[in-house]
C-alpha positions as CSV (number, residue, x, y, z in Angstrom):
1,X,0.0,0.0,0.0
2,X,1.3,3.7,-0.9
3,X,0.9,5.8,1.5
4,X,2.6,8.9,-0.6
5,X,2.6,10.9,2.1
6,X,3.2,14.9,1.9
7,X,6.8,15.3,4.3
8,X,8.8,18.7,5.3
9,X,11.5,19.3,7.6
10,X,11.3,22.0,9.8
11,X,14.9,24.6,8.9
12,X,14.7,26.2,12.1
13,X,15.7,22.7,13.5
14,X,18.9,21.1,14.2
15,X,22.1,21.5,15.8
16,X,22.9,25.2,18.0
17,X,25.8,27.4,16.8
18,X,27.4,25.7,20.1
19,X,27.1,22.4,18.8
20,X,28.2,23.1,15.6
21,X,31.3,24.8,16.7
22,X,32.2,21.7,19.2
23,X,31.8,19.2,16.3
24,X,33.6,21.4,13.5
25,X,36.2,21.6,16.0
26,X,36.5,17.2,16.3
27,X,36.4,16.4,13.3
28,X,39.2,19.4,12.0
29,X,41.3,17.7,14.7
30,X,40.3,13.7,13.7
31,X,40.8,14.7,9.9
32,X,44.5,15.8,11.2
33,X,45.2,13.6,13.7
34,X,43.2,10.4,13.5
35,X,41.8,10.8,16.6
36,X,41.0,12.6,19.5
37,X,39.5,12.5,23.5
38,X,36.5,14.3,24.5
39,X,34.8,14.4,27.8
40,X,31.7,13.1,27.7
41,X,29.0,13.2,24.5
42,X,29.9,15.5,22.5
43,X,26.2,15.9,21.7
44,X,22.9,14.3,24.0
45,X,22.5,12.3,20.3
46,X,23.5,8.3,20.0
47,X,23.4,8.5,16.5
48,X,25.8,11.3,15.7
49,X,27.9,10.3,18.5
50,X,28.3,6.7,16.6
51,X,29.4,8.9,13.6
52,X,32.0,10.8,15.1
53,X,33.3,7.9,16.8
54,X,33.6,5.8,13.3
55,X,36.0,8.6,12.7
56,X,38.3,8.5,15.5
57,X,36.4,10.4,18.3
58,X,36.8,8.9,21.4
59,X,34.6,9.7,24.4
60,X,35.7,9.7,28.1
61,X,34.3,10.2,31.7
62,X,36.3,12.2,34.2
63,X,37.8,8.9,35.8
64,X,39.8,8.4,32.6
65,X,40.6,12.2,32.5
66,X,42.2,11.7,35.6
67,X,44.7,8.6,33.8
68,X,45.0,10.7,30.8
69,X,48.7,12.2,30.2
70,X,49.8,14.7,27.3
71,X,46.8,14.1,25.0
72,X,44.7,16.5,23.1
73,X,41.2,16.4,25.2
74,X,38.0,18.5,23.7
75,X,35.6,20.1,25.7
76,X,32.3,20.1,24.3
77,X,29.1,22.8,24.6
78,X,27.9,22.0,27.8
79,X,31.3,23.6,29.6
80,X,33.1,22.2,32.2
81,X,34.0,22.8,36.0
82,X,37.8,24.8,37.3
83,X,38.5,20.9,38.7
84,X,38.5,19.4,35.0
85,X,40.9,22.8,34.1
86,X,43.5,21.5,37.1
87,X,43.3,18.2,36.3
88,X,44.5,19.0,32.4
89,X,47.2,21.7,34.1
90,X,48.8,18.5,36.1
91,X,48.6,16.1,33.5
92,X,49.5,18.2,30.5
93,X,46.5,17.8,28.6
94,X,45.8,20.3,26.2
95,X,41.9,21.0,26.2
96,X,40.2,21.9,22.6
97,X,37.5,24.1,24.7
98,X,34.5,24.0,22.9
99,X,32.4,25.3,25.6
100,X,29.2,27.7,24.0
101,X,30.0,30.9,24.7
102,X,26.4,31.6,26.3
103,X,27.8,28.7,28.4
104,X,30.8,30.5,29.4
105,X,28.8,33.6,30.1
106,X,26.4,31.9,32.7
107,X,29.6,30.4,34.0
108,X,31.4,33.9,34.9
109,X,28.1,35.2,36.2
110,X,27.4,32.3,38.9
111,X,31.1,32.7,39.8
112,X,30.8,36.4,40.3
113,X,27.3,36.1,42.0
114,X,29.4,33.1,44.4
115,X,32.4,35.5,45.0
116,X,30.1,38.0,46.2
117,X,28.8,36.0,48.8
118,X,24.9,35.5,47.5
119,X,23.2,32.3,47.9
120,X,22.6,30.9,44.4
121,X,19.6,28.2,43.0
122,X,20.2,26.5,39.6
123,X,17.1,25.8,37.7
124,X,18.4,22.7,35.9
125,X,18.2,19.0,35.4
126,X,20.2,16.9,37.9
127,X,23.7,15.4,36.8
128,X,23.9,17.4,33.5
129,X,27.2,18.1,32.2
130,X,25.7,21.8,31.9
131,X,24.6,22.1,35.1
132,X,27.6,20.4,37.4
133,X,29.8,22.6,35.4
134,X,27.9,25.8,36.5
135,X,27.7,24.3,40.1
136,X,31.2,23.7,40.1
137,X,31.7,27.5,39.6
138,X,30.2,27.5,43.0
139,X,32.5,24.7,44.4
140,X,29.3,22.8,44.6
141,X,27.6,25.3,47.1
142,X,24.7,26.5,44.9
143,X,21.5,24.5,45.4
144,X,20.2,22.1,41.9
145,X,16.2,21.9,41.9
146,X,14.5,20.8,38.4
147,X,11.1,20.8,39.7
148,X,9.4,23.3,42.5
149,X,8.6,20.9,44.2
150,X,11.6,20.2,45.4
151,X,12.3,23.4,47.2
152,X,8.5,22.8,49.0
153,X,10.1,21.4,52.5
154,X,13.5,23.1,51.6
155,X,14.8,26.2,54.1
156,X,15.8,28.2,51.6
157,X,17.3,32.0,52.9
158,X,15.0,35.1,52.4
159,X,17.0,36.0,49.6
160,X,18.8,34.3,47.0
161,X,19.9,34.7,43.2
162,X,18.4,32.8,40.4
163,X,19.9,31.4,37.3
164,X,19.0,28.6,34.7
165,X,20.5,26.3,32.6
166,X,20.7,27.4,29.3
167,X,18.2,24.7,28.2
168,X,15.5,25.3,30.0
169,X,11.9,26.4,28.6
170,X,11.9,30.2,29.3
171,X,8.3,29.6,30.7
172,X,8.9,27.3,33.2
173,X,11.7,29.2,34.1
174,X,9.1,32.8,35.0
175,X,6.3,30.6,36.7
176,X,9.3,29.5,39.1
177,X,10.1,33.3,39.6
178,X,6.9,34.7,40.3
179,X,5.8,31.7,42.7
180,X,9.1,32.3,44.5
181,X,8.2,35.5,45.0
182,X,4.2,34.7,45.9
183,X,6.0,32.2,48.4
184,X,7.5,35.8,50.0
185,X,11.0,35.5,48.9
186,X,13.2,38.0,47.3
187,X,14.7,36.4,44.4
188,X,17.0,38.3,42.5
189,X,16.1,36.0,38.5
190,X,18.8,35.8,36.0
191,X,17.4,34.6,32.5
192,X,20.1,33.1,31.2
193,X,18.2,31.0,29.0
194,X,19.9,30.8,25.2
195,X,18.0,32.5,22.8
196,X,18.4,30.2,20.1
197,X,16.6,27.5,22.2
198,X,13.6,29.9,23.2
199,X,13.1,31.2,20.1
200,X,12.9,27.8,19.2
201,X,9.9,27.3,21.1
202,X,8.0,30.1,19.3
203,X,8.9,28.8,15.6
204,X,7.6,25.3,16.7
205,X,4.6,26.5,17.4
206,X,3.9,28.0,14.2
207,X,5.4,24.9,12.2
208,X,3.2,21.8,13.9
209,X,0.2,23.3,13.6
210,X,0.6,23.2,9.8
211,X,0.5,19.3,9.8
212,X,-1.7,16.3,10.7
213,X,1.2,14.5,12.7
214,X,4.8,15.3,13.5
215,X,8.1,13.5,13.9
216,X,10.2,15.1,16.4
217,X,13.6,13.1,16.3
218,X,16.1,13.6,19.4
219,X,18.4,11.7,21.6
220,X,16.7,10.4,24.3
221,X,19.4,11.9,26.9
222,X,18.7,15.7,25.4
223,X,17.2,18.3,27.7
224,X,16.3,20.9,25.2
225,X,14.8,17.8,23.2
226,X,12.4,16.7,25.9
227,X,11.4,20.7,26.4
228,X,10.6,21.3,22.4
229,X,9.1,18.1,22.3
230,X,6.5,19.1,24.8
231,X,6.2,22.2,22.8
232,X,5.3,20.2,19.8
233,X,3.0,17.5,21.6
234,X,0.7,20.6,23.2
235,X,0.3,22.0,20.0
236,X,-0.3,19.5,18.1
237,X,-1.3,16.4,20.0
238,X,-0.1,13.7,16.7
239,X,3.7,14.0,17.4
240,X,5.8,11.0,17.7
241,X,9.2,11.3,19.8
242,X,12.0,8.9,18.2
243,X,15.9,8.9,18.2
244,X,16.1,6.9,15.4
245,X,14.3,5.5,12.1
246,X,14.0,2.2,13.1
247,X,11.2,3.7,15.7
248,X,9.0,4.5,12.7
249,X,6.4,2.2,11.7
250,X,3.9,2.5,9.1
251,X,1.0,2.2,11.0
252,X,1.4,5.1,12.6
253,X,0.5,7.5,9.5
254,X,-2.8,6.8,7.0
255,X,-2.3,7.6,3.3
256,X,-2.6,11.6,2.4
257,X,-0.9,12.8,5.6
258,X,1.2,15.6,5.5
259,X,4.1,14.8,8.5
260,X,6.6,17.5,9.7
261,X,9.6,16.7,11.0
262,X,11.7,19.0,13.5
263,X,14.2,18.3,16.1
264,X,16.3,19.4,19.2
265,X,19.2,21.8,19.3
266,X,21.2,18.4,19.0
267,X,19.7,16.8,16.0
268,X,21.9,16.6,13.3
269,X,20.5,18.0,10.0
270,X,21.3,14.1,8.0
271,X,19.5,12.2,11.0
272,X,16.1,14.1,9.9
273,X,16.6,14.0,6.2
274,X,16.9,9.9,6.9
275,X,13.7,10.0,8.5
276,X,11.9,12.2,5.6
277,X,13.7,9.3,3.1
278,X,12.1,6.8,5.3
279,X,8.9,8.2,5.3
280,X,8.7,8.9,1.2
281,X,9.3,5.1,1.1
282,X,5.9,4.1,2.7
C-alpha cells in the first residue's frame, strides 16, 4: 500500500551554533590527527555520537581524564567545572574548549554572583554536564532543583539569586520566579536561558500546527529535546518522539498525511533527512 505521504522538515531545527562549533572543532582535529578524546557526548544524540566515533572520536568520563597524560582532550558545549581545568594543568592535557560561549557567560556570572557571597539556586536537570559545570563554579555550594517541588520542605534564605541552565523552557523558568516571589522571597532572576533554544519554542509552534502528525527526532538523553518536544505534543497532539528511524512504523501515519519533522538543538540536519527518506518510502 502507498501511503505517498506529503513530508517537510522544519529549517529552524537542528544543531545550536554551540554544537556546531564543538563538532567542527572534532572532526578538524580527527581529519589531522586520526583521533581525539572528548569528555563526555559531544552531543545528548547516539546517532551522531556513533558517527564521530567511526572517525576517530573517542569519548571519556572524568575517571579516565584523571589517567590521561599529554593528550589533546576536547571540551564540548555543555562547559566544564575549574577541577577538569586542574586536572588537564597536572597532567599536560591540552583541552580543545569548545564550551558555547552563552555557556561561558552563565559560567562567569554564577562565579561572580558566588564570589560576592549570595546564595545561588540553579534551575536545571540533575547530573547534566551543563549544570555540574555551573555548580562547580560555586564549588558545589549552589542548590540544583529541576522541579518546584523540590524546594516545598527546603529552608531556603530570604534571599537568594536565580539562574537557569541554558536549556530550559523560558516559561517554566518565569512561573518558578513569580511563585518564589508569591512564596515571600526576594529572588534576584537571572534569565540566562539561550536565545536560540527559546526562540525555538515560538517557531515550533507555528510549524506543527501546519500538519496532521509530527516526527520530532532527538536523543533520548537531550534536555532541550524533551522541552521542544513538549512544545510540539501541546500544540499538536499527533507528534511522535523517536531517536532513530528504526522507531518508525507504518502504521502510525494513514495515506494523504502531511508529516513534519523538526528536532532538538542536537539533531543533526542528515539524522532528519533519513527519517523524511524513510517516510517517502511508505
Amino acid at each position: 500500500m502507498s501511503y505517498n505521504l506529503e513530508v517537510t522538515i522544519d529549517t529552524n531545527s537542528g544543531f545550536c551554533f554551540g554544537v556546531v562549533y564543538a563538532i567542527d572543532m572534532a572532526e578538524e582535529i580527527l581529519r589531522e590527527e586520526g583521533y581525539l578524546y572528548c569528555l563526555g557526548d559531544i552531543v545528548h544524540n547516539d546517532e551522531e555520537v556513533e558517527r564521530l566515533k567511526a572517525q576517530g572520536l573517542r569519548i571519556i568520563d572524568h575517571e579516565h581524564l584523571k589517567d590521561l597524560h599529554g593528550e589533546k582532550v576536547l571540551i564540548r558545549a555543555h562547559g566544564e567545572a575549574p577541577e577538569t581545568y586542574r586536572i588537564a594543568l597536572k597532567n599536560n592535557i591540552t583541552l580543545i574548549d569548545a564550551s558555547c560561549p552563552v555557556v561561558l557567560k552563565l559560567q562567569n556570572r554564577i562565579k561572580t554572583s558566588h564570589e560576592e557571597k549570595e546564595p545561588i539556586l540553579i534551575f536545571g536537570k540533575h547530573g547534566h554536564a551543563e549544570v555540574i559545570g555551573l555548580q562547580g563554579q560555586t564549588n558545589n555550594e549552589a542548590l540544583v532543583f529541576q522541579d518546584l517541588s523540590e524546594l516545598d520542605n527546603m529552608d531556603l534564605p530570604k534571599k537568594f539569586t536565580l539562574y537557569s541552565q541554558t536549556t530550559k523552557s523560558t516559561d517554566k523558568f518565569y512561573q518558578i520566579k513569580d511563585e518564589l516571589i508569591r512564596r515571600g522571597y526576594d529572588v534576584d532572576a537571572n534569565d540566562t536561558i539561550c536565545r536560540q533554544v527559546s526562540n525555538r519554542d515560538e517557531q515550533l509552534r507555528g510549524f506543527v500546527t501546519n500538519f496532521n502528525k509530527i516526527v520530532f527526532v532527538s536523543g533520548k538523553k537531550s534536555s532541550n529535546g524533551k522541552v521542544l518536544y513538549e512544545v510540539c505534543r501541546k500544540y499538536n497532539p499527533d507528534t511522535y518522539f523517536i531517536s532513530g528511524v528504526e522507531e518508525l512504523k507504518a502504521d502510525m501515519f494513514h495515506p494523504g498525511d502531511k508529516v513534519g519533522i523538526c528536532g532538538a538543538t542536537s539533531t543533526p540536519l542528515w539524522l532528519m533527512e533519513k527519517v523524511k527518506r524513510t517516510l517517502e518510502e511508505y
